[in-house]
C-alpha positions as CSV (number, residue, x, y, z in Angstrom):
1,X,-63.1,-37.4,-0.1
2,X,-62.7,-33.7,0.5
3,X,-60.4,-33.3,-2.7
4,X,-63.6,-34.9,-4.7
5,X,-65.3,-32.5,-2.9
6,X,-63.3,-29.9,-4.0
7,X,-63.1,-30.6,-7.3
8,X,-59.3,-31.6,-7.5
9,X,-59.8,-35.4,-7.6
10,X,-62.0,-37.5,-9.9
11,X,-62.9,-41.4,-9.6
12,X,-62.8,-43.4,-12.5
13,X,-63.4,-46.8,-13.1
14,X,-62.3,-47.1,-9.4
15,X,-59.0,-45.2,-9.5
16,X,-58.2,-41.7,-8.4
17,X,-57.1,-39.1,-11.2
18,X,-56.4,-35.2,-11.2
19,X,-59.3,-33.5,-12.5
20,X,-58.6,-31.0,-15.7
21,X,-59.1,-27.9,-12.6
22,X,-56.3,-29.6,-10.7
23,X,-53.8,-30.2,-13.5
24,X,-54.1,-26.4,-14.6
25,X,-53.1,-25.2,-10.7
26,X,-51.4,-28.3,-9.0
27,X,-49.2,-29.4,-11.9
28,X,-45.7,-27.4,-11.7
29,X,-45.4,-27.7,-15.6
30,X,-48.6,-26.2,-16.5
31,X,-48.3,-22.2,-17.2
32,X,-51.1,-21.3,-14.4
33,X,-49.4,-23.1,-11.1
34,X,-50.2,-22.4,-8.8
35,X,-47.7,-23.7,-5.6
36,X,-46.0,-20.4,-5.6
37,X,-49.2,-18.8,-4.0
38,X,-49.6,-21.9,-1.5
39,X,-46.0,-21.4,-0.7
40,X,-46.3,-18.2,0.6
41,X,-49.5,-19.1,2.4
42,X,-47.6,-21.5,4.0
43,X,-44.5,-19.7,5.0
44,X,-47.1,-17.3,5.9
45,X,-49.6,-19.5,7.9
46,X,-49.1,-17.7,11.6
47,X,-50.7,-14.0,9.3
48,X,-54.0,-16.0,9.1
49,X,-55.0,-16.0,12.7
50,X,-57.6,-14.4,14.8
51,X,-54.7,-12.9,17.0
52,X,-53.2,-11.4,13.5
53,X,-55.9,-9.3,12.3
54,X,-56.9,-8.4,15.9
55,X,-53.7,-7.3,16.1
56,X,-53.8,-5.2,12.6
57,X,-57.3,-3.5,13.6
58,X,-55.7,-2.5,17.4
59,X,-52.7,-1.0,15.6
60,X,-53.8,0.2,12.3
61,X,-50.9,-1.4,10.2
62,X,-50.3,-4.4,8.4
63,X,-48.9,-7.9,9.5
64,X,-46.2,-9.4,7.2
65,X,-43.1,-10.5,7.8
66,X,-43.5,-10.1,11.4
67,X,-45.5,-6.4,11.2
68,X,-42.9,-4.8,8.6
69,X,-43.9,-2.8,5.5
70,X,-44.4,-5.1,3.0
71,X,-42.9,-3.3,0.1
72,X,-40.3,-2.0,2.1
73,X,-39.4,-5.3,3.6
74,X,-39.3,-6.1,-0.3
75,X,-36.7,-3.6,-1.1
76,X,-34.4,-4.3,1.8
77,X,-34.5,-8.0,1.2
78,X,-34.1,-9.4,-2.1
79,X,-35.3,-13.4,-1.3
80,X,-38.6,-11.9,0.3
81,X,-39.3,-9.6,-2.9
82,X,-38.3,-12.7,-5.5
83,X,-40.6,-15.2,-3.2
84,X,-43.6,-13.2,-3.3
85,X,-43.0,-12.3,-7.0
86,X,-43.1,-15.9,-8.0
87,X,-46.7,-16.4,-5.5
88,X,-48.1,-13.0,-8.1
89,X,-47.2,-15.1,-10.9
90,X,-48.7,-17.9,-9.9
91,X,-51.8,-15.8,-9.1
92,X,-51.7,-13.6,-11.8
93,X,-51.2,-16.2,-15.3
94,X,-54.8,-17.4,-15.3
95,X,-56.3,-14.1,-15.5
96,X,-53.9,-12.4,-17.7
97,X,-54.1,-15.4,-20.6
98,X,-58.0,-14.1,-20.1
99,X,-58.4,-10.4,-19.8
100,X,-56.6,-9.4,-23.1
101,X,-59.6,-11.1,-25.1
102,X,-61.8,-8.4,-23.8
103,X,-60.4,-5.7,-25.4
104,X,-59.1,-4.4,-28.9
105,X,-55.3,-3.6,-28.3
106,X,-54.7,-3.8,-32.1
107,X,-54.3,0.1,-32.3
108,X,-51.7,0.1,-29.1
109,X,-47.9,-0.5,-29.4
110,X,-46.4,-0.6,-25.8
111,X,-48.2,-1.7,-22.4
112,X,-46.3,-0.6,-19.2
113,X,-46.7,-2.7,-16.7
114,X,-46.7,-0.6,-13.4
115,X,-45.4,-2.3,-10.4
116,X,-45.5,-5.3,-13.0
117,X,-44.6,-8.1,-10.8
118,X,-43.5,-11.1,-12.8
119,X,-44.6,-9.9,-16.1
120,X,-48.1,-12.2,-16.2
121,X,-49.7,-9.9,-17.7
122,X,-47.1,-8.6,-20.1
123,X,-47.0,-12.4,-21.3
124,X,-50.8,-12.5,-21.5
125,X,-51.1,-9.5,-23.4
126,X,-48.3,-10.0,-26.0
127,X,-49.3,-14.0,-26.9
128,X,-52.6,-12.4,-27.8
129,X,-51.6,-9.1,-29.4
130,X,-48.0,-10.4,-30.3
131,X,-47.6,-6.7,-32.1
132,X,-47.4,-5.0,-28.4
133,X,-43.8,-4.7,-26.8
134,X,-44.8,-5.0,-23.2
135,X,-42.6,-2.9,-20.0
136,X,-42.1,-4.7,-16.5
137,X,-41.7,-1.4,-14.4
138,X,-40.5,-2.7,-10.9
139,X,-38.1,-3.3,-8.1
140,X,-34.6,-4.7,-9.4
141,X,-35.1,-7.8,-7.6
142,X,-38.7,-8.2,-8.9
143,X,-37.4,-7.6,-12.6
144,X,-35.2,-11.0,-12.1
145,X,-37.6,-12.8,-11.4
146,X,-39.6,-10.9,-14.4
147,X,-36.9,-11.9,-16.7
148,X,-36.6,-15.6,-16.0
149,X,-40.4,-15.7,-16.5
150,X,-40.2,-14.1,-19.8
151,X,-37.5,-16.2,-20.9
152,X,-38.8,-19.3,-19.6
153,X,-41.8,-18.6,-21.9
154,X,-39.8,-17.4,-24.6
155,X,-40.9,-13.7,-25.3
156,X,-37.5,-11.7,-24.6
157,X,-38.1,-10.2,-27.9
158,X,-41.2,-8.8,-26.4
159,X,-41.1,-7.8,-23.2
160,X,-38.0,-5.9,-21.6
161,X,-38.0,-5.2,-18.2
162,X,-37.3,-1.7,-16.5
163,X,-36.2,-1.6,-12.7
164,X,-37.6,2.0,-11.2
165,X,-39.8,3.1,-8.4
166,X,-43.2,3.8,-9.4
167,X,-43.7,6.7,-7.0
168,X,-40.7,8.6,-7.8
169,X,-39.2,7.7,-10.7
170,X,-40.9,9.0,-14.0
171,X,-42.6,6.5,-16.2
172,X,-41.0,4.7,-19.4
173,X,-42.9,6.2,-22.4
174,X,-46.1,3.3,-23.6
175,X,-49.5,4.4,-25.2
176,X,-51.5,1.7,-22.8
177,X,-50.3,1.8,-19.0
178,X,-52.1,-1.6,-17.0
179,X,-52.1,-2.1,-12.8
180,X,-52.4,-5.8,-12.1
181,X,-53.9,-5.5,-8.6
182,X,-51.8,-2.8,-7.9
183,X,-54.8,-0.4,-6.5
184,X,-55.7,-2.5,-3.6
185,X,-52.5,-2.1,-2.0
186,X,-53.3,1.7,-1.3
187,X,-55.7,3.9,0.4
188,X,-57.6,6.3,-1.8
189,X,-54.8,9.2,-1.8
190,X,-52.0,7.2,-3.6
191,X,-54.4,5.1,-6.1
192,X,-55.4,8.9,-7.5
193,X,-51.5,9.8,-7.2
194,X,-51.4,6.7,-9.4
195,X,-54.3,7.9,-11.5
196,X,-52.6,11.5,-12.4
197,X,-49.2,10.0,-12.5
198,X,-50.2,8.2,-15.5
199,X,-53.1,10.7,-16.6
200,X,-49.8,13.3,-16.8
201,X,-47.3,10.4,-19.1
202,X,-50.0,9.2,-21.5
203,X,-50.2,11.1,-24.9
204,X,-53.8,11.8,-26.0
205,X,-55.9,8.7,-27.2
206,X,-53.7,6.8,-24.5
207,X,-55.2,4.5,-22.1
208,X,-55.0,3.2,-18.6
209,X,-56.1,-0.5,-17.2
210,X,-56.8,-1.0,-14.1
211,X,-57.1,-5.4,-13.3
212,X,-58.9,-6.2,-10.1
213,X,-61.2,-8.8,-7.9
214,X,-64.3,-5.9,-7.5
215,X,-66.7,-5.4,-5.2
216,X,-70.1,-5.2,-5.8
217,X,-71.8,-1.6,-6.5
218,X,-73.3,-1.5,-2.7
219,X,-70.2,-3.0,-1.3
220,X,-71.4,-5.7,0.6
221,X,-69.7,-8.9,-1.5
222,X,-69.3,-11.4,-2.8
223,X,-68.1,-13.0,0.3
224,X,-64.8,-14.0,-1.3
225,X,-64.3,-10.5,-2.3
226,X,-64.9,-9.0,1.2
227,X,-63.0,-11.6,2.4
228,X,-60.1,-10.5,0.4
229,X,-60.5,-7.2,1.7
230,X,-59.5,-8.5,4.6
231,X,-56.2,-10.1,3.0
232,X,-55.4,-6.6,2.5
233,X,-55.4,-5.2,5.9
234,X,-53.4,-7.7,7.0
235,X,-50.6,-7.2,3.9
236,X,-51.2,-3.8,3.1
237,X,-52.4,-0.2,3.4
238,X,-55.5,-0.6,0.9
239,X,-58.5,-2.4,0.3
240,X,-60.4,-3.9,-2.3
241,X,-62.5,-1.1,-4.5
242,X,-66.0,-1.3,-6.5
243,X,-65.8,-0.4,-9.7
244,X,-67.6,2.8,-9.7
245,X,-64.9,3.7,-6.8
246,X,-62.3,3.0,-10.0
247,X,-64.1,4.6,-12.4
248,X,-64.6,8.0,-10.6
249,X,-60.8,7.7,-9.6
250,X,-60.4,7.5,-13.3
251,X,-62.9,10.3,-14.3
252,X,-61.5,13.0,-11.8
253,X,-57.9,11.8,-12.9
254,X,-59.1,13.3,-16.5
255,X,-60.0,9.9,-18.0
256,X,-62.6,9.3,-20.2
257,X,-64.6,6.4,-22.1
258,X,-64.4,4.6,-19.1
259,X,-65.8,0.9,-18.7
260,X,-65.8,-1.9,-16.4
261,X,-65.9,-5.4,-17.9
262,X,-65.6,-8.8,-16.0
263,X,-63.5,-11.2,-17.5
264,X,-62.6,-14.1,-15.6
265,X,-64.0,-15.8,-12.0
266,X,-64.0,-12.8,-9.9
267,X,-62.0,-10.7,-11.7
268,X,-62.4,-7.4,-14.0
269,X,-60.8,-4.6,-15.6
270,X,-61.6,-1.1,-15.2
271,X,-60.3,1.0,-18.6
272,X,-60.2,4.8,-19.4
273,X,-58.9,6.9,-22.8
274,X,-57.0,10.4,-21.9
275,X,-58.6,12.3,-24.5
């Protein structure tokens, strides 16, 4: 009854059947699965409690893996950073087959991906501007898992991978630079590092993508946006940002032509030209 409910179970002719929403997400063959994310939710399940985030707001620091750093816990332990890579991907492939239809990428040639996960959004971008040659920029053992989901999908002649650290290590060179929910992991200071970072390796007419669940103008929702928010203290040093937050992070980084446009469920992308 509560899977009817929900959406994930239909009744025909007196039998039960996955609906259309449940065979996209529930199915481990179909490209936007998504189990990885439940896994880690699961594996995960004691982060959820009331004792957790009571917990995270006494001590001003973030919950996983048993109160560590989450990227730092990532870099010392290769099977945490490949397990949460592979709950990104599951997260990320619905709304990077989406967002690339909002924009004209025909006059851009490469797309860095910054702290570029799995390469979702690589593969999104490149099956609908197959011209682009996309760059996974990441932790080693995040570009392995990167790689096997670029050859599983058959685009090695399309994306590459890069393993680097994003706060030290200089940029590749690309004339379109995206962040797949990369700014909600950080506190104002570093997403405006971020912003000048890629302000400073852009040539002129070069642009910058910001892809993100946003908050409303005033800040106060939608509920499942605020209650993300929350997801982020518990996992990390940021929050989830408005888009005029993004868009002025953007402007005083030296960007210009900036526009926010929704493009799938909750999601949007916030994009800025360096003139």
């Amino acid at each position: 009854m509560v899977c009817v409910a929900l959406g994930l179970i239909q009744v025909q002719d007196g039998r039960y059947g996955l609906t259309p929403l449940a065979e996209d997400h529930l199915l481990e063959s179909s490209p936007t699965y998504f189990g990885g994310m439940l896994d880690l939710y699961i594996t995960n399940a004691s982060l959820w409690s009331f004792d957790s985030v009571k917990r995270t707001i006494l001590t001003d620091a973030p919950q996983p893996y048993g109160a560590g750093e989450l990227f730092q816990s990532h870099a010392a332990q290769a099977d945490l950073a490949r397990a949460f890579t592979w709950a990104m991907h599951s997260n990320s492939m619905g709304p990077a087959l989406v967002w690339p239809d909002t924009l004209d990428l025909s006059g851009n040639q490469r797309m860095l991906d910054v702290g570029g996960g799995s390469g979702a959004h690589c593969i999104g971008a490149t099956r609908r501007w197959p011209h682009l040659h996309g760059i996974v920029f990441d932790m080693a053992p995040v570009c392995e898992v990167a790689q096997a989901c670029i050859t599983r999908d058959g685009l090695q002649s399309h994306i590459s991978t890069q393993a680097g650290d994003m706060w030290q290590d200089p940029f590749p060179a690309a004339d379109l630079q995206f962040y797949g929910q990369s700014y909600h992991d950080w506190p104002l200071e570093k997403c405006q590092f971020l912003t000048r970072k890629s302000f400073e390796s852009l040539a002129p007419g070069g642009r910058i993508i910001l892809h993100e669940k946003l908050l409303n103008d005033a800040k106060t929702g939608p509920f499942a946006i605020a209650a993300f928010s929350i997801v982020m203290l518990l996992w990390t040093e940021g929050e989830q940002y408005s888009g005029p937050e993004l868009s002025i992070m953007l402007a005083e980084g030296g960007f210009v032509d900036i526009e926010v446009k929704p493009t799938f469920g909750y999601w949007s992308i916030v994009t800025g030209r360096k003139p």
